[in-house]
C-alpha positions as CSV (number, residue, x, y, z in Angstrom):
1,X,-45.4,-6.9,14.3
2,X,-49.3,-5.9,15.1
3,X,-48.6,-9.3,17.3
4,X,-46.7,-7.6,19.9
5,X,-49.4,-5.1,20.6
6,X,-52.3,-7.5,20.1
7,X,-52.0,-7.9,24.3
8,X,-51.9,-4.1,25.1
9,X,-54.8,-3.3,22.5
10,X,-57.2,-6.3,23.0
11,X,-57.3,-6.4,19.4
12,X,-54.7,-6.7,16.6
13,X,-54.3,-3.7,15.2
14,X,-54.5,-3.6,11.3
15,X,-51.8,-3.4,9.2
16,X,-52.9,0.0,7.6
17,X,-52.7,1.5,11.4
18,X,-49.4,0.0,12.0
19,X,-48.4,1.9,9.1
20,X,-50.2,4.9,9.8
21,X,-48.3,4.9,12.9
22,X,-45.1,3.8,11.5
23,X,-45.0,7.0,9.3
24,X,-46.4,9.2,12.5
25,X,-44.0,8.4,14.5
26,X,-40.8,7.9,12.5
27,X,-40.4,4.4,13.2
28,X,-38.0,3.6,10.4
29,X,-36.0,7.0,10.8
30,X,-36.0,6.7,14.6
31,X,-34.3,3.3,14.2
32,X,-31.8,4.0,12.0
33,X,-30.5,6.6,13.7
34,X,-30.5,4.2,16.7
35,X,-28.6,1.5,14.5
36,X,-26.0,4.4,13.6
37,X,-25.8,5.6,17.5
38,X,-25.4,2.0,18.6
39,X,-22.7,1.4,15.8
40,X,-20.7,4.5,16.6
41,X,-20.5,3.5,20.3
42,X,-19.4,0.1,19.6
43,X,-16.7,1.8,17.4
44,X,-15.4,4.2,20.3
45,X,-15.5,1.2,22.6
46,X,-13.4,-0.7,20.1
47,X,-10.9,2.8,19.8
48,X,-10.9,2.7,23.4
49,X,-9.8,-1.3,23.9
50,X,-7.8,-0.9,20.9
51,X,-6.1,2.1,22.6
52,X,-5.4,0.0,25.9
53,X,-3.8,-2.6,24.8
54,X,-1.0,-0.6,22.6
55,X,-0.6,0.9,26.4
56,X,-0.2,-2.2,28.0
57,X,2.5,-3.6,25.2
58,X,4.2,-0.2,25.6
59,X,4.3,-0.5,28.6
60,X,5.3,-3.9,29.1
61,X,8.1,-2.9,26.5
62,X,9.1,-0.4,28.6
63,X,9.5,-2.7,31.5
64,X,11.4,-5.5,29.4
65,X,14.1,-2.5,28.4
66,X,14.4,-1.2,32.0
67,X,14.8,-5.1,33.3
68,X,17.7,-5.7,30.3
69,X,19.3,-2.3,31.2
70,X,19.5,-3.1,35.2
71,X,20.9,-6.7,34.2
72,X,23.5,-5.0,32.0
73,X,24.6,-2.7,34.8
74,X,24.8,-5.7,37.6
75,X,27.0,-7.3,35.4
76,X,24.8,-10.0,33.5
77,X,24.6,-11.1,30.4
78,X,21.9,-9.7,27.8
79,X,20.7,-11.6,24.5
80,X,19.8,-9.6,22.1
81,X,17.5,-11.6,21.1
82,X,15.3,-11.0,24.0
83,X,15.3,-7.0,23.0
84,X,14.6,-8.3,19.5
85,X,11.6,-10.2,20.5
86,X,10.1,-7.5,22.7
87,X,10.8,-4.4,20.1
88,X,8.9,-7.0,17.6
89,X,6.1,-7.0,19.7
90,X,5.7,-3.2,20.3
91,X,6.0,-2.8,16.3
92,X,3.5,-5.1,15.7
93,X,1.3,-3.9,17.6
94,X,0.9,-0.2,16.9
95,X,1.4,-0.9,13.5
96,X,4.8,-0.3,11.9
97,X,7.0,-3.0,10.0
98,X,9.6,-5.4,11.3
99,X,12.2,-5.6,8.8
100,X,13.2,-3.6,6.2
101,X,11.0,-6.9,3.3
102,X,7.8,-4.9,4.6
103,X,8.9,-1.4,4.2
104,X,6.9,0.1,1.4
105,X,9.5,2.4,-0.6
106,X,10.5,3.4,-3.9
107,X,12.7,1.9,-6.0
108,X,16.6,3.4,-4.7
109,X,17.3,4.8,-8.2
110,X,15.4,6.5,-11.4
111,X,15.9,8.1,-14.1
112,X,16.3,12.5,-13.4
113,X,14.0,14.9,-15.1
114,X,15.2,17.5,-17.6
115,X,14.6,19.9,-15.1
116,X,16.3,17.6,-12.5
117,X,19.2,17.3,-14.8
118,X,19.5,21.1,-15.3
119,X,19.4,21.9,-11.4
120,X,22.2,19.4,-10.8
121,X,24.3,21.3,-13.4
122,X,23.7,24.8,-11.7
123,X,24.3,23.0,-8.4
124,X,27.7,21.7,-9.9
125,X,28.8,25.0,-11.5
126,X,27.7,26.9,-8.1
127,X,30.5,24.6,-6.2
128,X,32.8,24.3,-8.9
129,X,33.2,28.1,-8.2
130,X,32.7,28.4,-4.3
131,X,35.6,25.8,-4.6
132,X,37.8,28.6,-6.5
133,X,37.1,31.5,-4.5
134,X,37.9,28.8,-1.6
135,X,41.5,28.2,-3.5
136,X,42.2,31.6,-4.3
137,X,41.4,32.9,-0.8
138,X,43.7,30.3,0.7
């Protein structure tokens, strides 16, 4: 390091002055802080393209629908594969699943809580009787 200012100072400076100035200065501080600016710019930048090109699929989604509906209304045949493809696209790209294999859900059935169990019988009574006024009114 005292290399780069051996030039500027006719002399290389010694290492306990580099450090003096090091600590002076806040060299170390100074340059992470720069690291972390530098980093959080890159991210935004990579928000930003990220951001852009879910537009531009959107979009081109968009345009793919509008195309398939105008063919539909001159009279032309549609595939549905072609809106398959092109809604596959836009899912993948902002994210969200394709068929129901990579939906992440619960299993369909489980066993009720006692307190589940004792709702379900006050729900069944409440009806039960809402069905009798319903008969006797009738």
């Amino acid at each position: 390091m005292g290399v780069e200012f051996a030039g500027r100072l006719d002399k290389k400076p010694s290492d306990t002055t580099l450090e003096r100035w090091s600590k002076k200065y806040h060299w170390v501080e100074r340059r992470e802080f720069k690291l972390k600016e530098d980093l959080e710019i890159l991210l935004e930048k990579t928000r930003k393209i990220i951001r852009y090109k879910k537009h531009r699929i959107a979009e081109t989604f968009e345009r793919i629908i509008n195309k398939r509906i105008k063919q539909l209304k001159d009279g032309e045949m549609v595939t549905t594969l072609d809106l398959k493809q092109a809604w596959e696209m836009l899912q993948v790209e902002i994210g969200k699943p394709t068929s129901r294999a990579e939906l992440k859900s619960e299993p369909e059935q489980r066993l009720l809580t006692p307190e589940e169990k004792e709702h379900g019988k006050k729900l069944h009574e409440a009806v039960k009787w809402y069905l009798k006024q319903q008969r006797k009114n009738s």
